[in-house]
N, CA, C and O atoms as a Tinker XYZ file with bonds, in Angstrom:
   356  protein
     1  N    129.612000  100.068000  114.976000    73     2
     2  CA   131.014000   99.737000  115.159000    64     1     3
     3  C    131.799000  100.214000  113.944000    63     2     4     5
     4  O    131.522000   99.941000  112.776000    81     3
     5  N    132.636000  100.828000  114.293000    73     3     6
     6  CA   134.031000  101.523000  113.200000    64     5     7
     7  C    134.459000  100.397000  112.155000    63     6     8     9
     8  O    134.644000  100.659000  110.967000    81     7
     9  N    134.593000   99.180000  112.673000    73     7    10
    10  CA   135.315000   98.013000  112.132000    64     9    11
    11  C    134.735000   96.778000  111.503000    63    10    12    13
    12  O    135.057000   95.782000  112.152000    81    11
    13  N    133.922000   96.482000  110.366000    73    11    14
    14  CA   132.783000   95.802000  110.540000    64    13    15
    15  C    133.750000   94.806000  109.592000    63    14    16    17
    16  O    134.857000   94.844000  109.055000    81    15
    17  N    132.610000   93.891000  109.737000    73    15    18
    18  CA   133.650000   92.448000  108.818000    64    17    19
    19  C    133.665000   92.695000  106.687000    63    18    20    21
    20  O    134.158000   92.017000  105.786000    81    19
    21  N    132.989000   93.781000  106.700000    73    19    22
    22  CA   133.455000   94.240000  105.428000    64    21    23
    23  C    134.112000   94.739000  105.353000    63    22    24    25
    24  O    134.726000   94.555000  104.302000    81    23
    25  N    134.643000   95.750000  106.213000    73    23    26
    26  CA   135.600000   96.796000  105.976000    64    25    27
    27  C    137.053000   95.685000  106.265000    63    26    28    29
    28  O    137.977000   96.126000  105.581000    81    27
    29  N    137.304000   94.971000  106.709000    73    27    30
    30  CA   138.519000   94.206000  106.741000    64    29    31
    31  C    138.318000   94.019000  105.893000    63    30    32    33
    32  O    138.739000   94.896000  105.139000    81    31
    33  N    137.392000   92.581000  105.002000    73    31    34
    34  CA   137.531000   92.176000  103.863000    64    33    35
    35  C    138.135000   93.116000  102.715000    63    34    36    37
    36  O    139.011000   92.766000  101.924000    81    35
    37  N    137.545000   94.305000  102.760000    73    35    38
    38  CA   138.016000   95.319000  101.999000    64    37    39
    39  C    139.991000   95.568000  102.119000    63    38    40    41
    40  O    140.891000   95.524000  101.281000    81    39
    41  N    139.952000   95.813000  103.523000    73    39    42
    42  CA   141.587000   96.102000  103.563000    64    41    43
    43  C    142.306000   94.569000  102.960000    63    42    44    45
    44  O    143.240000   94.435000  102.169000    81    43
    45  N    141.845000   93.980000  103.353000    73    43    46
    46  CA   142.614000   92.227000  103.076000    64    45    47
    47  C    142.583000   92.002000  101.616000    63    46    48    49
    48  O    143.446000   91.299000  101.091000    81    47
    49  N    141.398000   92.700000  100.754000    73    47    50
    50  CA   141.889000   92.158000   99.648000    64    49    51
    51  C    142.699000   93.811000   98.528000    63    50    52    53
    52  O    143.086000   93.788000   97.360000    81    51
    53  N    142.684000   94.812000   99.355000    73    51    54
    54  CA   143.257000   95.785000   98.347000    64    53    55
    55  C    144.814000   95.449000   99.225000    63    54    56    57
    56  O    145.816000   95.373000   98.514000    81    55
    57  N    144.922000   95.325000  100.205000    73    55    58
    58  CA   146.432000   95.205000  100.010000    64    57    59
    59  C    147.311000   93.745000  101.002000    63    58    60    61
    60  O    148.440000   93.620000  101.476000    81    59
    61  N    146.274000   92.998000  100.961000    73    59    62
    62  CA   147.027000   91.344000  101.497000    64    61    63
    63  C    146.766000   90.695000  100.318000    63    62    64    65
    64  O    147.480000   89.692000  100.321000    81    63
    65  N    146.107000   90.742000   99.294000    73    63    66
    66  CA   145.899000   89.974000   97.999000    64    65    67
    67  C    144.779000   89.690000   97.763000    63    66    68    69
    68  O    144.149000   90.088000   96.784000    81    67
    69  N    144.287000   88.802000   98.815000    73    67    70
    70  CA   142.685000   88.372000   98.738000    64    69    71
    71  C    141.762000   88.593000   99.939000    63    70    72    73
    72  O    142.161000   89.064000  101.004000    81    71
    73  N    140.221000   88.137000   99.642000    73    71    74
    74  CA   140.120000   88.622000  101.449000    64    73    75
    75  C    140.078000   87.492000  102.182000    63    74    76    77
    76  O    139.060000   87.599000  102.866000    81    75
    77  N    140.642000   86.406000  102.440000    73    75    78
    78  CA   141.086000   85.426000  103.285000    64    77    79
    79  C    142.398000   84.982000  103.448000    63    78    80    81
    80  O    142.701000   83.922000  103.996000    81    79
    81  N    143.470000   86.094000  102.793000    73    79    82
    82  CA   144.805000   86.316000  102.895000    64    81    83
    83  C    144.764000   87.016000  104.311000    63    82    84    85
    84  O    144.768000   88.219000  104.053000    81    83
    85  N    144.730000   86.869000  105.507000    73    83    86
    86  CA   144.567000   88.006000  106.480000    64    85    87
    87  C    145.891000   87.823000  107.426000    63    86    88    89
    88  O    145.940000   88.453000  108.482000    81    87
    89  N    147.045000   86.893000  107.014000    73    87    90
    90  CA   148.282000   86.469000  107.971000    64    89    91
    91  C    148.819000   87.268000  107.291000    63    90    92    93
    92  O    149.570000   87.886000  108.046000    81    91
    93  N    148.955000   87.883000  105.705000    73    91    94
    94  CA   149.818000   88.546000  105.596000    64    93    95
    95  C    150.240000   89.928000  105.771000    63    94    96    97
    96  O    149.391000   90.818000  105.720000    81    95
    97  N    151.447000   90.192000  105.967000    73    95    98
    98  CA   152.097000   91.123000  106.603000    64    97    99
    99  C    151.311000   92.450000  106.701000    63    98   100   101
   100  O    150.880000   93.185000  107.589000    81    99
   101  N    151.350000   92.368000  104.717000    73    99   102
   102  CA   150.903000   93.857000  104.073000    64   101   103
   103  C    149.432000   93.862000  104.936000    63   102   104   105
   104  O    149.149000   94.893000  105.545000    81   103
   105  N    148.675000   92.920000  104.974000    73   103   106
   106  CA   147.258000   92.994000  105.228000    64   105   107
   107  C    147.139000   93.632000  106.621000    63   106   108   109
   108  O    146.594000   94.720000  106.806000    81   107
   109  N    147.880000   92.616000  107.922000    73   107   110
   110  CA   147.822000   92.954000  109.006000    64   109   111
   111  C    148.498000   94.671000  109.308000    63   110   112   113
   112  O    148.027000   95.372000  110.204000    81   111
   113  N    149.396000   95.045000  108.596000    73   111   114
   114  CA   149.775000   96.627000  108.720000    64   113   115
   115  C    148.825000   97.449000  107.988000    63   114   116   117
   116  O    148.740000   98.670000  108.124000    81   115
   117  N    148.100000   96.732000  107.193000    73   115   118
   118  CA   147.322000   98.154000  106.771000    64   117   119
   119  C    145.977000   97.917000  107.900000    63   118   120   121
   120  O    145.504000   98.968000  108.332000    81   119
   121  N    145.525000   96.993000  108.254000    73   119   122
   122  CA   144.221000   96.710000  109.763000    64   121   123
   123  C    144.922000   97.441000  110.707000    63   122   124   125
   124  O    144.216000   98.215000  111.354000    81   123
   125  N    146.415000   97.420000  111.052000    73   123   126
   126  CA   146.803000   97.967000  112.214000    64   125   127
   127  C    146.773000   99.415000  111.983000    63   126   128   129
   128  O    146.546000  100.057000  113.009000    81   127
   129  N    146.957000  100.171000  110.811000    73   127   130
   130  CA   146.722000  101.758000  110.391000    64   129   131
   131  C    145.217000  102.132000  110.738000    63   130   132   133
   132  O    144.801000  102.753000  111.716000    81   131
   133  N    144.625000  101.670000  109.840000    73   131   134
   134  CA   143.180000  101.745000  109.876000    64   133   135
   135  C    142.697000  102.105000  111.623000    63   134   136   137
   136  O    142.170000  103.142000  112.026000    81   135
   137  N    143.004000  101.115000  112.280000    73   135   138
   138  CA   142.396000  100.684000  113.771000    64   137   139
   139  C    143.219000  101.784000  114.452000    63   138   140   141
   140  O    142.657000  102.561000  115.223000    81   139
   141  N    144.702000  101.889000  114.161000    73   139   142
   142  CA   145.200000  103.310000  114.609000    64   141   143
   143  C    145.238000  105.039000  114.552000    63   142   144   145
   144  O    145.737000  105.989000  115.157000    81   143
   145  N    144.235000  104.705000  113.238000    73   143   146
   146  CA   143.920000  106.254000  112.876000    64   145   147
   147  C    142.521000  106.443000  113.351000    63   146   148   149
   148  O    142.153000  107.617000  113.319000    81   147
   149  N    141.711000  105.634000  113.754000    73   147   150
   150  CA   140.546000  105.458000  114.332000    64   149   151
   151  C    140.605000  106.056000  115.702000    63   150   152   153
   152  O    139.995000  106.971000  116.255000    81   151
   153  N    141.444000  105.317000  116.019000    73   151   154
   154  CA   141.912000  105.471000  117.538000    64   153   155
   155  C    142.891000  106.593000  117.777000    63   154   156   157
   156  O    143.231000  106.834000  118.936000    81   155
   157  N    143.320000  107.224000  116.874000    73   155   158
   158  CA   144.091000  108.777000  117.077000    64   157   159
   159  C    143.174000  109.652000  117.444000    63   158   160   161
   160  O    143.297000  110.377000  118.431000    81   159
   161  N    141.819000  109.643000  116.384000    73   159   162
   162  CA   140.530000  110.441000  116.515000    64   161   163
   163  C    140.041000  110.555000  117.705000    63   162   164   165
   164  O    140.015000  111.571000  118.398000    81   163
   165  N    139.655000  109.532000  117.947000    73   163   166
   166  CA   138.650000  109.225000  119.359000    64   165   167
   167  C    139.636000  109.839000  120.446000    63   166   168   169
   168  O    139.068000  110.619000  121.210000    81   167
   169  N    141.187000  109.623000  120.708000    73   167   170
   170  CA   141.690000  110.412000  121.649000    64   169   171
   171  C    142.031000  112.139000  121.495000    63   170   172   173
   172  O    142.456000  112.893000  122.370000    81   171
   173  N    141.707000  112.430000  120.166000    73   171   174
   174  CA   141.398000  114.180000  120.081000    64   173   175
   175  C    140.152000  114.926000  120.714000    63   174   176   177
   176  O    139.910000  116.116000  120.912000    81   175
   177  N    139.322000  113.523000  121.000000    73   175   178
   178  CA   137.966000  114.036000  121.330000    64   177   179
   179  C    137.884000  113.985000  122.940000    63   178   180   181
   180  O    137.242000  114.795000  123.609000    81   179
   181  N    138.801000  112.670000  123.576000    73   179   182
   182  CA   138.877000  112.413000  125.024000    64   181   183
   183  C    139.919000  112.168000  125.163000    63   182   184   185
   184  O    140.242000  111.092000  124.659000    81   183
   185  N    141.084000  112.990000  125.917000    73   183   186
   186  CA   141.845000  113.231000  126.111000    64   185   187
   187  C    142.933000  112.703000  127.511000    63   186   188   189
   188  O    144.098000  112.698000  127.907000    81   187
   189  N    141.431000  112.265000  127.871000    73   187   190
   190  CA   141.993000  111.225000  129.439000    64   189   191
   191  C    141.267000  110.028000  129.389000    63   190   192   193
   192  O    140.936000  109.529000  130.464000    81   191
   193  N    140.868000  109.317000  128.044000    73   191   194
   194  CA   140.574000  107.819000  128.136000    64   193   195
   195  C    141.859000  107.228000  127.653000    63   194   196   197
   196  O    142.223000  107.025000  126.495000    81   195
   197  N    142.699000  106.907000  129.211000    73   195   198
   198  CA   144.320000  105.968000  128.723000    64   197   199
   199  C    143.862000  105.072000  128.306000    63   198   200   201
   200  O    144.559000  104.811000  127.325000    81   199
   201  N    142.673000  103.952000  128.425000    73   199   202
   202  CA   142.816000  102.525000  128.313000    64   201   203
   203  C    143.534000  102.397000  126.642000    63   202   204   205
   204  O    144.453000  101.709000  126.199000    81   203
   205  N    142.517000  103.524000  125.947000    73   203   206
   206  CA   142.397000  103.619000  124.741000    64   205   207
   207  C    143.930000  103.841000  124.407000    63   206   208   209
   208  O    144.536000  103.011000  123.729000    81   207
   209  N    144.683000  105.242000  125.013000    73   207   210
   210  CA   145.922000  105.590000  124.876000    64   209   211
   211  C    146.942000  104.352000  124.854000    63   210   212   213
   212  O    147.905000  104.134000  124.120000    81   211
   213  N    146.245000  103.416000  126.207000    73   211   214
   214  CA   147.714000  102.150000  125.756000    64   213   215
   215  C    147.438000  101.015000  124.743000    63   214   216   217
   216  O    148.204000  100.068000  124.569000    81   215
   217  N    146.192000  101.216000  124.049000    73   215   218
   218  CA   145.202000  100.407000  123.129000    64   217   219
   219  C    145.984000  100.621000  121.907000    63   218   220   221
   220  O    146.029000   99.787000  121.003000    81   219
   221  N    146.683000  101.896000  121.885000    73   219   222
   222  CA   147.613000  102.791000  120.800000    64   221   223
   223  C    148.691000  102.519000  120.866000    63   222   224   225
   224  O    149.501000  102.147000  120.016000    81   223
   225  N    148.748000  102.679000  121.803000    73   223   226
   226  CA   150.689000  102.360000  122.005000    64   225   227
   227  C    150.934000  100.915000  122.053000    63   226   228   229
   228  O    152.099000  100.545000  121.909000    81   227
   229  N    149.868000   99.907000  122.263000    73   227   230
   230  CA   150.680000   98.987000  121.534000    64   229   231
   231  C    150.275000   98.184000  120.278000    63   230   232   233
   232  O    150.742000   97.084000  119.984000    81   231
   233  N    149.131000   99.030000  119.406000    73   231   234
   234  CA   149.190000   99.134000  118.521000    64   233   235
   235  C    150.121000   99.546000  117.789000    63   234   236   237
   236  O    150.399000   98.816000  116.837000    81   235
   237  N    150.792000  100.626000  117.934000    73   235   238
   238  CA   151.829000  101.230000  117.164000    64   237   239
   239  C    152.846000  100.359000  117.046000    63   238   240   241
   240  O    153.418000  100.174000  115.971000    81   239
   241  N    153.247000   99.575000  118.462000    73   239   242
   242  CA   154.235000   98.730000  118.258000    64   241   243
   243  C    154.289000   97.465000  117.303000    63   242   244   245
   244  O    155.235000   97.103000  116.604000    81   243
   245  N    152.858000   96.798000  117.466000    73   243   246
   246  CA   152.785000   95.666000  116.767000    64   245   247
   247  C    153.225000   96.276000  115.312000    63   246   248   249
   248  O    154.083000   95.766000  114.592000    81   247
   249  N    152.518000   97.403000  115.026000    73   247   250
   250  CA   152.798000   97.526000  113.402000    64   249   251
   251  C    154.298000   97.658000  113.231000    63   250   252   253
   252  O    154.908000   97.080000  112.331000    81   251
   253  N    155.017000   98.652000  114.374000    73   251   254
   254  CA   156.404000   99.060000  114.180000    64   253   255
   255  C    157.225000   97.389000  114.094000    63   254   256   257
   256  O    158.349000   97.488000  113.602000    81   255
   257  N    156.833000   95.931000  114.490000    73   255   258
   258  CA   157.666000   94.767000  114.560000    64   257   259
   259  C    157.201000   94.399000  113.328000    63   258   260   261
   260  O    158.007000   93.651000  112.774000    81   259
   261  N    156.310000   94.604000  112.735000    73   259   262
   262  CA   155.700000   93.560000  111.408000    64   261   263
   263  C    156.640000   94.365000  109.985000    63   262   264   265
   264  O    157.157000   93.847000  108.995000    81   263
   265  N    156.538000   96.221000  110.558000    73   263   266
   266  CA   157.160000   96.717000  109.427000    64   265   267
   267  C    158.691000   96.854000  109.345000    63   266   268   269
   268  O    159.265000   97.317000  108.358000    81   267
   269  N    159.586000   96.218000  110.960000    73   267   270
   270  CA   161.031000   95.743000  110.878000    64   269   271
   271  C    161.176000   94.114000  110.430000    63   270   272   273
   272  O    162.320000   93.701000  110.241000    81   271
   273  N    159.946000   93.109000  110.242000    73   271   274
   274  CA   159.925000   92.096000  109.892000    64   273   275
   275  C    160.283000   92.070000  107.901000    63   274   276   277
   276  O    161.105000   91.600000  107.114000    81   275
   277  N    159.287000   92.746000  107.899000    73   275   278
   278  CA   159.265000   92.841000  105.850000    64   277   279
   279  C    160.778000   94.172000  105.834000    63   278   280   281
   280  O    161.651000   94.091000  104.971000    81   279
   281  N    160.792000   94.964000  106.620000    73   279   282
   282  CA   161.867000   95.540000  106.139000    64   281   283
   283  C    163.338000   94.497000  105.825000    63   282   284   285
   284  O    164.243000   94.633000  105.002000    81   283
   285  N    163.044000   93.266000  107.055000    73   283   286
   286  CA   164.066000   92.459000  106.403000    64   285   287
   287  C    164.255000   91.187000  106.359000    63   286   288   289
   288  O    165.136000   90.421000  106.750000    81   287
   289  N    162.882000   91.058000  105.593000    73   287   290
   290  CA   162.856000   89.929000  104.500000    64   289   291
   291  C    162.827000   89.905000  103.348000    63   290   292   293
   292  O    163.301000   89.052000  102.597000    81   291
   293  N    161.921000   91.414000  102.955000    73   291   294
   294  CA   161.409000   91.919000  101.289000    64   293   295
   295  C    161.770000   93.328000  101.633000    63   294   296   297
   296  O    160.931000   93.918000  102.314000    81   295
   297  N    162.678000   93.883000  101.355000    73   295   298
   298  CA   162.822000   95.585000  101.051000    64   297   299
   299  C    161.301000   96.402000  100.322000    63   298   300   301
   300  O    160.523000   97.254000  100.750000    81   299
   301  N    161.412000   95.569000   98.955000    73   299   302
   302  CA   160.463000   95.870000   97.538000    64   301   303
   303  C    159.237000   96.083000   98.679000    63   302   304   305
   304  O    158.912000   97.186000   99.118000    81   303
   305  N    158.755000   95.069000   98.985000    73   303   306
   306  CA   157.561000   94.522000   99.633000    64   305   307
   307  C    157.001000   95.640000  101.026000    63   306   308   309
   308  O    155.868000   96.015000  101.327000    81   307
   309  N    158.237000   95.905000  101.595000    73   307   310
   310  CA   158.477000   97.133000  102.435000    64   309   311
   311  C    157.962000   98.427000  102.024000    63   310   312   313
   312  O    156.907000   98.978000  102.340000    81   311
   313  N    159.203000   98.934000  101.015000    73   311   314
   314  CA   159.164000  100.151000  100.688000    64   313   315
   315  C    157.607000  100.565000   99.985000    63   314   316   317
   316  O    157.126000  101.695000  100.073000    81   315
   317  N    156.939000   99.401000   99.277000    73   315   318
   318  CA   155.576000   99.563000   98.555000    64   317   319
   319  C    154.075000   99.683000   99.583000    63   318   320   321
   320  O    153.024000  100.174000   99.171000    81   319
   321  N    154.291000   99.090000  101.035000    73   319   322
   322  CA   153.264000   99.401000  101.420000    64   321   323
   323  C    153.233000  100.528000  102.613000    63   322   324   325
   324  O    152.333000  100.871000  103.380000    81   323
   325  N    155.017000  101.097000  102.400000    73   323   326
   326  CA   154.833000  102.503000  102.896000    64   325   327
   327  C    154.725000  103.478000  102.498000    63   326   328   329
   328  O    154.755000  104.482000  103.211000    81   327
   329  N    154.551000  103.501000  101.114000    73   327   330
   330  CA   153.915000  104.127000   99.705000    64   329   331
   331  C    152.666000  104.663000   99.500000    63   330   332   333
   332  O    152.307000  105.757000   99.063000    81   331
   333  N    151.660000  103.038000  100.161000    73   331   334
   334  CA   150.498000  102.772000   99.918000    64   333   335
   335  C    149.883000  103.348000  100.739000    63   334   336   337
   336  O    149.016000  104.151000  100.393000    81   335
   337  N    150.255000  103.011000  102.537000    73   335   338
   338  CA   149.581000  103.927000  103.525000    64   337   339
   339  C    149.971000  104.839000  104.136000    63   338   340   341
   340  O    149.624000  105.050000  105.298000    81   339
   341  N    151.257000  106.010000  103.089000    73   339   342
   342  CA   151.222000  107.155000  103.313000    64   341   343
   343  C    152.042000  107.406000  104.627000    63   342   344   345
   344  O    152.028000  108.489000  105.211000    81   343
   345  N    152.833000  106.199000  105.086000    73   343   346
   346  CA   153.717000  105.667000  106.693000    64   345   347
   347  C    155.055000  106.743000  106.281000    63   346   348   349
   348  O    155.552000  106.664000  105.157000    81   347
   349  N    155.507000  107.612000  107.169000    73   347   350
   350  CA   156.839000  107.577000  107.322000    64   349   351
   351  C    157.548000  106.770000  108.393000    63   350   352   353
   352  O    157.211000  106.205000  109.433000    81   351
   353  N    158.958000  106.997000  107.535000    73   351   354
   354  CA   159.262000  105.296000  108.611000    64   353   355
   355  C    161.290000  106.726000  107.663000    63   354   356
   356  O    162.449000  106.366000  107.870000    81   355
């Protein structure tokens, strides 16, 4: 499996703070990158597995509401973890 319970721990504590910080924002957008660049791959390879395709699309969305959430609550907080994972926005 792509996603193992270390590799979160890992994302949760380089950019949610700790690794049982996992509600926060930064944490859950960088799991939602991760799981979405995973899943970009796998549809370069199969090109007609939709389940996966709408597995993406509303992935993309969840991240696109979490990163209009911090865009306006914390700008700072914003602008730094679209820095971090390389997001244009």
């Amino acid at each position: 499996m792509y996603l193992t319970a270390e590799t979160k721990k890992e994302i949760f504590k380089k950019h949610g703070g700790s690794e049982t910080n996992t509600g926060s924002a930064e944490g859950q957008i960088a799991l939602f990158t991760f799981r979405i660049e995973h899943l970009s791959n796998h549809l370069k390879e199969h090109k007609h597995d939709f389940n996966t395709e709408r597995s993406l699309v509303n992935l993309v969305g969840k991240r696109k509401k979490l990163l209009n959430y911090l865009k306006n609550t914390d700008i700072e907080r914003y602008r730094a973890i679209l820095k971090e994972l390389n997001l244009r926005k």
